[in-house]
TORKOL-4160 file (C-alpha; in steps of 0.2 Angstrom, whole numbers, padded with zeros to 4 digits, m for minus):
399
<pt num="1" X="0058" Y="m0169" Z="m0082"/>
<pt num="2" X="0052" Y="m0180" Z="m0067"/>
<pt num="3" X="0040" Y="m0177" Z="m0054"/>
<pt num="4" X="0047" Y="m0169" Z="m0039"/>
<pt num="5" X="0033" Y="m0175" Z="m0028"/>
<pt num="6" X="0029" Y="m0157" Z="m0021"/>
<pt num="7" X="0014" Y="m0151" Z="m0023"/>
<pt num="8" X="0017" Y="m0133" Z="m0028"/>
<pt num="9" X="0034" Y="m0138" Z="m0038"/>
<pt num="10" X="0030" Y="m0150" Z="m0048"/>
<pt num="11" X="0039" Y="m0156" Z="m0063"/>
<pt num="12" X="0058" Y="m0152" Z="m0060"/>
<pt num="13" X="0073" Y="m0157" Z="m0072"/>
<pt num="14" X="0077" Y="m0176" Z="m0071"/>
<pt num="15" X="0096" Y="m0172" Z="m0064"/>
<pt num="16" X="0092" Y="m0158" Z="m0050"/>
<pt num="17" X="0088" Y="m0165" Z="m0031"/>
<pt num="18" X="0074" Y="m0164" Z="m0015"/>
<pt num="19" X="0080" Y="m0157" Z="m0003"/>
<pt num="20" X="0074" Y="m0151" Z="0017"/>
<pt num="21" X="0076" Y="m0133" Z="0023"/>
<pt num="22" X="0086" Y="m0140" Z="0037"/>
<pt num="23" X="0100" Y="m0145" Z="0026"/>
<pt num="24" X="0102" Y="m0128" Z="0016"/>
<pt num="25" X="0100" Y="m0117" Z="0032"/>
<pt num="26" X="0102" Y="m0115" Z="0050"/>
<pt num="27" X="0091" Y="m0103" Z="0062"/>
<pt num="28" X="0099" Y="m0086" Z="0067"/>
<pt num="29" X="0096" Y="m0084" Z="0086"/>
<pt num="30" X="0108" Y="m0069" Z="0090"/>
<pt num="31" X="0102" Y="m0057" Z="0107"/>
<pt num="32" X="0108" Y="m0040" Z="0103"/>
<pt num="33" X="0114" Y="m0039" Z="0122"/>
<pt num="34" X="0117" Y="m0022" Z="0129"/>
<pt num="35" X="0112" Y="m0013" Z="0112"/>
<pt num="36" X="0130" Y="m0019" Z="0103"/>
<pt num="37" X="0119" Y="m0017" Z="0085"/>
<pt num="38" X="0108" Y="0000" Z="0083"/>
<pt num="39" X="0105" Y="m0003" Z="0063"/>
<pt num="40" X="0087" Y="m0005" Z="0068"/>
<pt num="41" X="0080" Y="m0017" Z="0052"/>
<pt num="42" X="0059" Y="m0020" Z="0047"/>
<pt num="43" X="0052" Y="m0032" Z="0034"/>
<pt num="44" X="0040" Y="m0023" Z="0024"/>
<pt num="45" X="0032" Y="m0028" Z="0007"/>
<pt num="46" X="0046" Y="m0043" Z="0006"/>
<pt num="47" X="0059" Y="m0030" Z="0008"/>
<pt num="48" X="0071" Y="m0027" Z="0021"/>
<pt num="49" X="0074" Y="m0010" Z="0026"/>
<pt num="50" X="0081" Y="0002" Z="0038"/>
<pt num="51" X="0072" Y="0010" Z="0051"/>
<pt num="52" X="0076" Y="0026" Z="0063"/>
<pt num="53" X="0079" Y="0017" Z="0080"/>
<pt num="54" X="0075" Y="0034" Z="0087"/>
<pt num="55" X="0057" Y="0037" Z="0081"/>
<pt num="56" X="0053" Y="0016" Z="0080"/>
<pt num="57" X="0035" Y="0014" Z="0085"/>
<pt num="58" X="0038" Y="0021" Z="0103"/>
<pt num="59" X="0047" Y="0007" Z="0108"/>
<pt num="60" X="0062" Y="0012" Z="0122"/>
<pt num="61" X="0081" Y="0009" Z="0119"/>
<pt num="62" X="0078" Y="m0006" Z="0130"/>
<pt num="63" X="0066" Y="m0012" Z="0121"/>
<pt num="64" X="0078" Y="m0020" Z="0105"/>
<pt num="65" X="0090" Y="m0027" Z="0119"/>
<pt num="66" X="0081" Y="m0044" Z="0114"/>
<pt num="67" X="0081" Y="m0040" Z="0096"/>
<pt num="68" X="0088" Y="m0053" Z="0084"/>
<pt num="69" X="0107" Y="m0046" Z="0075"/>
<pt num="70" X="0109" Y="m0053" Z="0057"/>
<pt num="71" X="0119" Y="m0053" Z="0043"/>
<pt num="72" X="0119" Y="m0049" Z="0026"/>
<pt num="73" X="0112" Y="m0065" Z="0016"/>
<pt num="74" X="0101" Y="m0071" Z="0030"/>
<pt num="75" X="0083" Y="m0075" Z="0024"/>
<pt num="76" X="0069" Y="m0068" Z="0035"/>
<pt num="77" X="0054" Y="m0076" Z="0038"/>
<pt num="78" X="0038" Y="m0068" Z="0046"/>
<pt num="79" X="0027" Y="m0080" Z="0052"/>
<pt num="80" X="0015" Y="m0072" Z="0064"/>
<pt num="81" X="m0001" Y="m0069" Z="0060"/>
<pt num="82" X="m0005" Y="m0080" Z="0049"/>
<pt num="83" X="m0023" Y="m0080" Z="0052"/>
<pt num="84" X="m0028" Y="m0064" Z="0048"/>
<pt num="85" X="m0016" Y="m0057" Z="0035"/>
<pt num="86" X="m0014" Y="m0068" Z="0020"/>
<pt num="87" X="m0010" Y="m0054" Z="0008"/>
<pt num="88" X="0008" Y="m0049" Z="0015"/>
<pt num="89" X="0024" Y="m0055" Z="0007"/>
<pt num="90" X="0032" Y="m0065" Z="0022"/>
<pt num="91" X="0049" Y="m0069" Z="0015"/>
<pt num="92" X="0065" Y="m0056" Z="0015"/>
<pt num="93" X="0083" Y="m0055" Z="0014"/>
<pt num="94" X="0095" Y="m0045" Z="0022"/>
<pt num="95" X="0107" Y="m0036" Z="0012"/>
<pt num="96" X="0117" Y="m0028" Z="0027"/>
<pt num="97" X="0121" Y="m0030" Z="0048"/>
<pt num="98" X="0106" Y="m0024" Z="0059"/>
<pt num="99" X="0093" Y="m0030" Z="0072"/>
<pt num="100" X="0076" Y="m0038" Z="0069"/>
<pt num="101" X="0061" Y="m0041" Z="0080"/>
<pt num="102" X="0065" Y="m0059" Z="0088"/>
<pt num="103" X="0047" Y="m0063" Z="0082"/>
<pt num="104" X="0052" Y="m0067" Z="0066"/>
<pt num="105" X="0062" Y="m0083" Z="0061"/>
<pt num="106" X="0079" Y="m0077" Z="0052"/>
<pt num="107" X="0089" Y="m0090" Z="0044"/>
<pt num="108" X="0107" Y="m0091" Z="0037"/>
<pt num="109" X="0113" Y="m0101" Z="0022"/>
<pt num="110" X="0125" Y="m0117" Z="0026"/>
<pt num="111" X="0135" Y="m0107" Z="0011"/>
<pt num="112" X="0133" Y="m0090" Z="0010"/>
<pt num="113" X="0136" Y="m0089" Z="m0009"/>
<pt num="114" X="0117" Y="m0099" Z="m0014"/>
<pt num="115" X="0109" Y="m0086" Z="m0002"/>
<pt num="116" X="0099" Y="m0079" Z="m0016"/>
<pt num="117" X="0096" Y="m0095" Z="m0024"/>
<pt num="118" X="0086" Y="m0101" Z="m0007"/>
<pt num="119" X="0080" Y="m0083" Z="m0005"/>
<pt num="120" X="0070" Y="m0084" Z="m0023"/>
<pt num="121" X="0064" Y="m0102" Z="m0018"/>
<pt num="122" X="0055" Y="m0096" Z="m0003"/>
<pt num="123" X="0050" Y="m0078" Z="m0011"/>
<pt num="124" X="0041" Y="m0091" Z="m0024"/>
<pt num="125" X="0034" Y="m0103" Z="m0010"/>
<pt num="126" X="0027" Y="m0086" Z="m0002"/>
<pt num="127" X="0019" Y="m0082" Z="m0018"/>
<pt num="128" X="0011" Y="m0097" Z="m0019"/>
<pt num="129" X="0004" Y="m0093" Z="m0001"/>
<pt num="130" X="0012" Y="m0111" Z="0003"/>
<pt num="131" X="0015" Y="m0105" Z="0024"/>
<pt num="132" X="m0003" Y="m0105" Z="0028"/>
<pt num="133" X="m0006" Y="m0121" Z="0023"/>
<pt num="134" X="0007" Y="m0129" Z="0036"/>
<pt num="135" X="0004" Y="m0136" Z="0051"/>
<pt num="136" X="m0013" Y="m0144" Z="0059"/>
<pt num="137" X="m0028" Y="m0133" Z="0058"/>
<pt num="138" X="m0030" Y="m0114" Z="0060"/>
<pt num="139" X="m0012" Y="m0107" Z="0064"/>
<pt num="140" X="m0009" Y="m0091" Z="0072"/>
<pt num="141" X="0009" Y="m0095" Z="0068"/>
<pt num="142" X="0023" Y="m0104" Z="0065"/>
<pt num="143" X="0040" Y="m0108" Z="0073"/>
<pt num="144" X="0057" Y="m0115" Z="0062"/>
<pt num="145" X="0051" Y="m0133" Z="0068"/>
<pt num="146" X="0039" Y="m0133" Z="0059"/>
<pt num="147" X="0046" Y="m0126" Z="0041"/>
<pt num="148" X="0063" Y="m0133" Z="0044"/>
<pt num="149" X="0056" Y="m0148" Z="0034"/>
<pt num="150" X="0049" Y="m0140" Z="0019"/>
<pt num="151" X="0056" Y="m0148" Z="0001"/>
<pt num="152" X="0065" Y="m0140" Z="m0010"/>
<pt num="153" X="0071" Y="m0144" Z="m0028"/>
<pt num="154" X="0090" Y="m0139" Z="m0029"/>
<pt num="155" X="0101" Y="m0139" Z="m0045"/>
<pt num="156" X="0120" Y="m0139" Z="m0046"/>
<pt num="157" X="0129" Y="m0127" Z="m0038"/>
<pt num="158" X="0133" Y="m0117" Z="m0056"/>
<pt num="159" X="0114" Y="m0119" Z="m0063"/>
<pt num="160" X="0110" Y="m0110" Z="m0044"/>
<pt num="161" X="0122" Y="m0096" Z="m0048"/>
<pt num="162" X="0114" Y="m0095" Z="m0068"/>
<pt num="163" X="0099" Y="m0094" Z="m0058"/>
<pt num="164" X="0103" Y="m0079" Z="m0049"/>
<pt num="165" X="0112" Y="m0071" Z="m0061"/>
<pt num="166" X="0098" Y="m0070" Z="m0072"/>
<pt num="167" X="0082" Y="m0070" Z="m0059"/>
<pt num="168" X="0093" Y="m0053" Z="m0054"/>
<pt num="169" X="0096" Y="m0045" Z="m0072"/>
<pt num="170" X="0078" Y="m0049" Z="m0077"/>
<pt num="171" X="0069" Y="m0044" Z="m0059"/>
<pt num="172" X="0079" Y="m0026" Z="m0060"/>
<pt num="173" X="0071" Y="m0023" Z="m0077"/>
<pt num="174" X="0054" Y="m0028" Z="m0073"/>
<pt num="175" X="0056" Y="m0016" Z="m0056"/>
<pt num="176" X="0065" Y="0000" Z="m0068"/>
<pt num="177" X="0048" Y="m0002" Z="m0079"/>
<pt num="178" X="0036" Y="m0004" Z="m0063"/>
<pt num="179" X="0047" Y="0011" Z="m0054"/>
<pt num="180" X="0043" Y="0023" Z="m0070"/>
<pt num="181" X="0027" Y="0017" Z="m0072"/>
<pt num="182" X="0025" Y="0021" Z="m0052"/>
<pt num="183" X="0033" Y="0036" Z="m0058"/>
<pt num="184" X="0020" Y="0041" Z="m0072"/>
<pt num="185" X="0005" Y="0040" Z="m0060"/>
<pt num="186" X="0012" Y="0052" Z="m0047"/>
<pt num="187" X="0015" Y="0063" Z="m0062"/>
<pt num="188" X="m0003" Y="0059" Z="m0068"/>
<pt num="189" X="m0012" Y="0064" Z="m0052"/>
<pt num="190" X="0000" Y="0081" Z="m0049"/>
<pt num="191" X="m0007" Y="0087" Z="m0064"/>
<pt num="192" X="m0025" Y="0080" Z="m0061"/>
<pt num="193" X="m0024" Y="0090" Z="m0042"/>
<pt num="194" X="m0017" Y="0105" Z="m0054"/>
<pt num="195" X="m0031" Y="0106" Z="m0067"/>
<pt num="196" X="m0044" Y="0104" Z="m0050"/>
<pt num="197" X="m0036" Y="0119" Z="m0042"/>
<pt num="198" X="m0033" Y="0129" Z="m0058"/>
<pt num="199" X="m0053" Y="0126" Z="m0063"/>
<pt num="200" X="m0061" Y="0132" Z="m0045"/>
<pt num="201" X="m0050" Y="0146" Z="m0040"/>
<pt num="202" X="m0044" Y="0154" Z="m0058"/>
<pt num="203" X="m0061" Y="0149" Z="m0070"/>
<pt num="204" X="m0063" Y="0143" Z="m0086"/>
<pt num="205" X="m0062" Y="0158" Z="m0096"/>
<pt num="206" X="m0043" Y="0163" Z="m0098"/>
<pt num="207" X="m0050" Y="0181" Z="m0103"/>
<pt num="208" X="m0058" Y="0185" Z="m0087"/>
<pt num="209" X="m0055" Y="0200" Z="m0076"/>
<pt num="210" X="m0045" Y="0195" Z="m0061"/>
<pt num="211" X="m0045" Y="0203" Z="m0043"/>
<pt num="212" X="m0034" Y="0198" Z="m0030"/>
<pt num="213" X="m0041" Y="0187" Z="m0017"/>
<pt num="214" X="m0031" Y="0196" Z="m0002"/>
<pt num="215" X="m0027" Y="0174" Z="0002"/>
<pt num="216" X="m0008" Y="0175" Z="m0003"/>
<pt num="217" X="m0009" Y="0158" Z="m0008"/>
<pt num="218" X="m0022" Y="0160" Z="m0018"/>
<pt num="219" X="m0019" Y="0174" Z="m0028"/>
<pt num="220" X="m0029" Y="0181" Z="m0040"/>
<pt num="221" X="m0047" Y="0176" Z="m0043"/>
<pt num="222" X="m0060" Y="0180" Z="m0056"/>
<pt num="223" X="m0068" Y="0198" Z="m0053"/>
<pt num="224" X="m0085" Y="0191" Z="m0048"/>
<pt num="225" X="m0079" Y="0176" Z="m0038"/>
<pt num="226" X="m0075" Y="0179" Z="m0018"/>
<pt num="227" X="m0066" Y="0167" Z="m0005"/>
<pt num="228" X="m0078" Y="0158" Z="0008"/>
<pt num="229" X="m0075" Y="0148" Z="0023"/>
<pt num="230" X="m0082" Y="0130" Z="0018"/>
<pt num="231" X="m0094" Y="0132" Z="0034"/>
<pt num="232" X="m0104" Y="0143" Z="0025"/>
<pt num="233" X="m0106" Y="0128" Z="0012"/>
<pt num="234" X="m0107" Y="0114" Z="0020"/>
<pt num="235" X="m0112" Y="0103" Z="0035"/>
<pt num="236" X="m0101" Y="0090" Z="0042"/>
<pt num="237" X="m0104" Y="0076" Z="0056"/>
<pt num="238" X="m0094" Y="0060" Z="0060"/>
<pt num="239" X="m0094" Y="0043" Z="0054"/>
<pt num="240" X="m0103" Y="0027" Z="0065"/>
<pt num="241" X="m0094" Y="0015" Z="0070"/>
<pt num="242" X="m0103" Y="m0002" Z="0063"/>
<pt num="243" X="m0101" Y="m0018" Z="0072"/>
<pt num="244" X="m0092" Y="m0035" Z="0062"/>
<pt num="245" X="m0109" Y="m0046" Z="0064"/>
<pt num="246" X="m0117" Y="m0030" Z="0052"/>
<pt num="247" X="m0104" Y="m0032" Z="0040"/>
<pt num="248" X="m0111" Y="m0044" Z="0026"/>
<pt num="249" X="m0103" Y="m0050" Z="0008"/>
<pt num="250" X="m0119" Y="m0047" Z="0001"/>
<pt num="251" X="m0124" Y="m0032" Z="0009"/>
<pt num="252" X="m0133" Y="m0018" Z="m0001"/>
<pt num="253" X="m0123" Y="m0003" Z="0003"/>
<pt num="254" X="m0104" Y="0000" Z="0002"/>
<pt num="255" X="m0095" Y="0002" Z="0019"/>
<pt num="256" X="m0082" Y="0018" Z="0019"/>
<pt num="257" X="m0068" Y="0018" Z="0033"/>
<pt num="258" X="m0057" Y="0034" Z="0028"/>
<pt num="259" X="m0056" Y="0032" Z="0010"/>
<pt num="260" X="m0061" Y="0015" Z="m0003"/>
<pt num="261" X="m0076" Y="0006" Z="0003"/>
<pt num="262" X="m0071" Y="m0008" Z="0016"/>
<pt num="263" X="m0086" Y="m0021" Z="0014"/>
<pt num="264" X="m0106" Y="m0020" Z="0013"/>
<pt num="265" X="m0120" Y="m0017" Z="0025"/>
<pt num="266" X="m0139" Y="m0018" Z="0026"/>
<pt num="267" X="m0141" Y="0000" Z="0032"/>
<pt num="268" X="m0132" Y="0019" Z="0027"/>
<pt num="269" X="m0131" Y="0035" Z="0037"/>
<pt num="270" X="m0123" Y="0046" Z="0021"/>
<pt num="271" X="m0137" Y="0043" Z="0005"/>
<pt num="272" X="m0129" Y="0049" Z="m0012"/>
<pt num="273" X="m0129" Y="0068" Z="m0011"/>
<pt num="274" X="m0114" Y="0068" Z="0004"/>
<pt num="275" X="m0098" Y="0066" Z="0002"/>
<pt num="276" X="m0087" Y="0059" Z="0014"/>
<pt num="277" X="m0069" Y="0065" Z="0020"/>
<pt num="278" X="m0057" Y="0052" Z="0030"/>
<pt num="279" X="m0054" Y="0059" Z="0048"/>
<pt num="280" X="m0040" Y="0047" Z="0053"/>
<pt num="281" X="m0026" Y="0038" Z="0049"/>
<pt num="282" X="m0018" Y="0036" Z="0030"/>
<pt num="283" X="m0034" Y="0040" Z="0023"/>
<pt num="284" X="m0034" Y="0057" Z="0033"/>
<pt num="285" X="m0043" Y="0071" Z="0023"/>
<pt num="286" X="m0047" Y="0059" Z="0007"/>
<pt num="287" X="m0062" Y="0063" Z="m0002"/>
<pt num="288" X="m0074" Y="0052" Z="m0010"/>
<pt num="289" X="m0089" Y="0052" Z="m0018"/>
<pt num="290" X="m0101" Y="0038" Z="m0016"/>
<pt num="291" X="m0112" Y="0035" Z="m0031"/>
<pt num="292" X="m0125" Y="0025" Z="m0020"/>
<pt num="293" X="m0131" Y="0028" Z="m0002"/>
<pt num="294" X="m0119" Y="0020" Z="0013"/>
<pt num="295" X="m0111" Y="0017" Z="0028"/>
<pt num="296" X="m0099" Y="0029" Z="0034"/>
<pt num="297" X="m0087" Y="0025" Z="0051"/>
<pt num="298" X="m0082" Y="0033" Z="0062"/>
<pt num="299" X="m0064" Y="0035" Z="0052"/>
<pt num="300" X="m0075" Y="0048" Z="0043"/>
<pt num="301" X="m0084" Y="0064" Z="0040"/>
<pt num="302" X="m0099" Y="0065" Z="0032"/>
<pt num="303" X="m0102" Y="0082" Z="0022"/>
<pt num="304" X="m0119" Y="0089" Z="0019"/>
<pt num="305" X="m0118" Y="0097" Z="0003"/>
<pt num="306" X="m0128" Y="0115" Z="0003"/>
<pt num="307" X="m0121" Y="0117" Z="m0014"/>
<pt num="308" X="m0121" Y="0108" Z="m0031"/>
<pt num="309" X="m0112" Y="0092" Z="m0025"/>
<pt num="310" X="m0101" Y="0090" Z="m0040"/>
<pt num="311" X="m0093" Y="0106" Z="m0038"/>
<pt num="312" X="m0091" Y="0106" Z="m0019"/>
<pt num="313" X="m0084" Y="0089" Z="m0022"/>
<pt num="314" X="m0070" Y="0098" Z="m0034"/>
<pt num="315" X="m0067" Y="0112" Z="m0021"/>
<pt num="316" X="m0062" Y="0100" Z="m0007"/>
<pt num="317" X="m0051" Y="0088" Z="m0018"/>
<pt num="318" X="m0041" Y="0108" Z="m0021"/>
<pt num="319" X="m0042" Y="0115" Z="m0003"/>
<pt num="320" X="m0027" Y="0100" Z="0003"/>
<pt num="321" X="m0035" Y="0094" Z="0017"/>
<pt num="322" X="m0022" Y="0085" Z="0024"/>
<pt num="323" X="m0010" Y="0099" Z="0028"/>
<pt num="324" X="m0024" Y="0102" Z="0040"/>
<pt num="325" X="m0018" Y="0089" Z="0050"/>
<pt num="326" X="m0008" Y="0094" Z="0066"/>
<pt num="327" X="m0005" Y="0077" Z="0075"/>
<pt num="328" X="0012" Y="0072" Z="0079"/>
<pt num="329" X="0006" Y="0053" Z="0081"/>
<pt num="330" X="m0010" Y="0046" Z="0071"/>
<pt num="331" X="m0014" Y="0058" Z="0057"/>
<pt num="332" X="m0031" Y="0067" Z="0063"/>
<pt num="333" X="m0039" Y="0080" Z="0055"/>
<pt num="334" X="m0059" Y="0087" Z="0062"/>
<pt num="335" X="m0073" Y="0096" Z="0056"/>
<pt num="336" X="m0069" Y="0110" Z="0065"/>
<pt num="337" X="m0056" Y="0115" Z="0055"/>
<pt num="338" X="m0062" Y="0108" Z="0037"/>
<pt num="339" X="m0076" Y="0122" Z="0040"/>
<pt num="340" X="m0065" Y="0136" Z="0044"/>
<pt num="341" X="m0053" Y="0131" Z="0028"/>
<pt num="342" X="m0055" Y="0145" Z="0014"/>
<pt num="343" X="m0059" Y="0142" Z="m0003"/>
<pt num="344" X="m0063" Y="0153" Z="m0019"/>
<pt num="345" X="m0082" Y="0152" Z="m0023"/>
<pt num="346" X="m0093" Y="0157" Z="m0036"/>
<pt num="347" X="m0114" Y="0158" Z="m0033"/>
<pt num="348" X="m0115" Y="0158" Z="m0050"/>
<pt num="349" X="m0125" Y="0140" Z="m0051"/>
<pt num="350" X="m0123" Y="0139" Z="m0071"/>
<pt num="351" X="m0103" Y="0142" Z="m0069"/>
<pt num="352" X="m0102" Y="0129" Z="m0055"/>
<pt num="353" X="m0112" Y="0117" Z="m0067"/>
<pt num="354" X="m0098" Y="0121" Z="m0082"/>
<pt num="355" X="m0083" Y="0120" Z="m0071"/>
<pt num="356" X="m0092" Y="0102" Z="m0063"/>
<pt num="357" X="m0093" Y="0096" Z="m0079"/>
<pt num="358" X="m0076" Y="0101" Z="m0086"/>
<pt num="359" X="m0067" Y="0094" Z="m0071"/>
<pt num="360" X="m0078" Y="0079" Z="m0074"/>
<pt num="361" X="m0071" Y="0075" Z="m0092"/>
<pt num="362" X="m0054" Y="0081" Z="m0087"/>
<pt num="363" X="m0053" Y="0069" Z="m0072"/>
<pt num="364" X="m0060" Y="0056" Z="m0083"/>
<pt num="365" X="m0045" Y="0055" Z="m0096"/>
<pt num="366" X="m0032" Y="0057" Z="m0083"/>
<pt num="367" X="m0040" Y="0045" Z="m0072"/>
<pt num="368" X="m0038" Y="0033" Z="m0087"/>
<pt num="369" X="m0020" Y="0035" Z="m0088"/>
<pt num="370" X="m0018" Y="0031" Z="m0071"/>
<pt num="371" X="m0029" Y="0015" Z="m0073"/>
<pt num="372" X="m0019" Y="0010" Z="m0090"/>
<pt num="373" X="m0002" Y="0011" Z="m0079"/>
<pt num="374" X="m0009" Y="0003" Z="m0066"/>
<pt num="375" X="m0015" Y="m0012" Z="m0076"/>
<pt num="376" X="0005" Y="m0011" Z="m0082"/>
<pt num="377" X="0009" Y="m0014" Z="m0064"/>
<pt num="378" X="m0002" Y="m0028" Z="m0062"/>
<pt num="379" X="0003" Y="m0037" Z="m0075"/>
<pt num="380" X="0024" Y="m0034" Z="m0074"/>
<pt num="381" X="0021" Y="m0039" Z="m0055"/>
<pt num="382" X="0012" Y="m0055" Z="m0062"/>
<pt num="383" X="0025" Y="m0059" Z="m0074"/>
<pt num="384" X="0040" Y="m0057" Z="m0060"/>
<pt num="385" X="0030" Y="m0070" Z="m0051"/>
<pt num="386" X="0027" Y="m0082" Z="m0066"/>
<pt num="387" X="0045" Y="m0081" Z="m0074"/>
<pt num="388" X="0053" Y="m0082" Z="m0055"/>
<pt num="389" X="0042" Y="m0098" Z="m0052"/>
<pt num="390" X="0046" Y="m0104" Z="m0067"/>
<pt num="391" X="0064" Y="m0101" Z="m0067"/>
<pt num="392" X="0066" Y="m0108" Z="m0050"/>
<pt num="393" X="0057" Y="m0125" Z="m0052"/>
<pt num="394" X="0067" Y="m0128" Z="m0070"/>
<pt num="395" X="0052" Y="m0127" Z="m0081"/>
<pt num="396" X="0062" Y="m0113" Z="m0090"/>
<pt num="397" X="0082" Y="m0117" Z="m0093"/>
<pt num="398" X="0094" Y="m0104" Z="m0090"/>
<pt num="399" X="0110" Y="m0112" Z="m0098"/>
């Protein structure tokens, strides 16, 4: 081994060579005059994928005149924004003909067949968060100037291809497991939404005497038990918007947008027997229940509980708030129309407290298979990044 004299390398085999972006690629700069390319392409999560043209963001025909065309193998770079979103993974690579937003920095490969190779070096600089430390100062951006002389160790042209042929073999395993794993927590919070909705509109006691609730969605209901509109249940007002300069890292209450908490805050408008329900965007008609008092935004609703909290809580997570949304643009969902959603009740305060409690342990367990396959994600996504690194730099042989 020697020193490769890159900081973020570091040790590389004795016999592989330094060299420049510049020398490995050459910037992609291809107007898609008079719409000749319609494949419409995006960069999402490292990824490049497909797009409708038709339904892109608004954006008019005209709009991707200026777009850039690209080629399967070239190596897209987004580096806008650099300031604000350091969590993104910046570094793609087409795997087909299309158009991309001219904002992003597409390169192609002097020879098309180490395109992978110099696609898994810059995936691992972009792990390493490497782009934000180029250039002087605070960057908003950068420009292929200013990357086109960033070092890079590369082998011989056959260790490059043993490279790719087992980054690619191992990195589709690793993504089968996450993809099943992915797979199991869908699964996991079906059933959990099941034994919600079985619990608050059927009961505990299988033996019951049933009634039909005359709700053909519904069904049948427990003799005793009746459908309510939630108004009749609850109160509900919005969310305050709360300024950045109130926004503290050691603030004393949690700050809720539509659904986890955001940051911390020296003041709450919801204390700890509300429950609050996203109003807008992703989040629309997500239901949490802070433990402590906080700050909701103006992204939600803050309930009023007239009833036991816990259940209530159970019979919003049942009643699917989200299909209540009728926006064709932003998803947006108001209190209006979470009061006058029906659910099945029962005034029995004892039974509310049982089914509460049931739910509780029940959610409990399946929220703990949830958390075991998500610490299985974590740590397969942390090993990809290892053994790529690792791979990459020559610390771990192939041949």
């Amino acid at each position: 081994m020697k020193d490769s004299g890159i900081p973020w390398v570091g040790s590389i085999p004795a016999e592989w060579n330094i060299r420049v972006l510049f020398q490995l690629v050459n910037q992609v700069k291809c107007k898609n005059s008079d719409l000749q390319e319609q494949n419409l392409l995006s960069l999402s999560y490292g990824k490049i994928k497909r797009k409708n043209i038709d339904k892109a963001d608004g954006l008019l025909p005209a709009s991707f005149d200026g777009y850039n065309i690209i080629e399967n193998g070239d190596i897209v770079l987004r580096l806008t924004d650099l300031q604000n979103d350091h969590t993104s993974l910046r570094v793609g690579r087409a795997t087909e003909r299309g158009i991309i937003t001219s904002a992003y920095t597409t390169l192609r490969p002097t020879n098309p067949s180490i395109s992978k190779y110099i696609y898994y070096l810059l995936h691992t600089f972009d792990i390493k968060k490497g782009f934000y430390g180029m250039g002087s100062g605070v960057r908003q951006g950068l420009n292929f100037d200013e990357v086109k002389m960033l070092k890079l160790p590369v082998p011989s042209y056959e260790t490059q291809e043993a490279i790719v042929t087992y980054l690619d073999a191992q990195c589709a395993k690793i993504d089968e497991i996450i993809a099943e794993a992915k797979a199991s927590i869908e699964d996991y919070k079906q059933w959990k939404a099941s034994v919600i909705y079985e619990a608050v509109t059927k009961g505990l006691d299988p033996d019951a005497e049933m009634k039909e609730s005359g709700v053909e969605k519904i069904g049948r209901i427990p003799l005793k038990w009746t459908t309510i509109k939630l108004k009749y249940l609850l109160n509900i007002k919005s969310g305050d918007a709360i300024g950045a300069e109130d926004m503290l890292s050691d603030g004393k209450y949690p700050v809720y947008g539509g659904g986890e908490a955001i940051g911390f805050c020296n003041k709450y408008n919801a204390d700890e027997n509300n429950l609050l329900i996203g109003r807008v965007g992703a989040r629309c008609g997500c239901v949490t229940a802070p433990q402590t008092p906080s700050w909701a935004t103006d992204n939600a609703l803050i309930v009023e509980c007239k009833e036991l909290r816990a259940y209530l809580h159970y019979l919003l997570l049942s009643a699917d708030l989200n299909s209540l949304n009728t926006s064709n643009a932003q998803p947006l969902i108001t209190g209006t129309k979470i009061k006058n959603c029906v659910v099945v009740f029962t005034d029995d305060v004892a039974e509310q407290k049982e089914i509460a409690a049931f739910l509780n342990e029940k959610t409990r367990v399946i929220d703990s298979f949830v958390s075991e396959k998500e610490a299985l994600i974590s740590d397969l996504e942390s090993y990809k990044k290892s053994l790529i690194y690792e791979i990459v730099t020559g610390k771990r042989s192939v041949i």
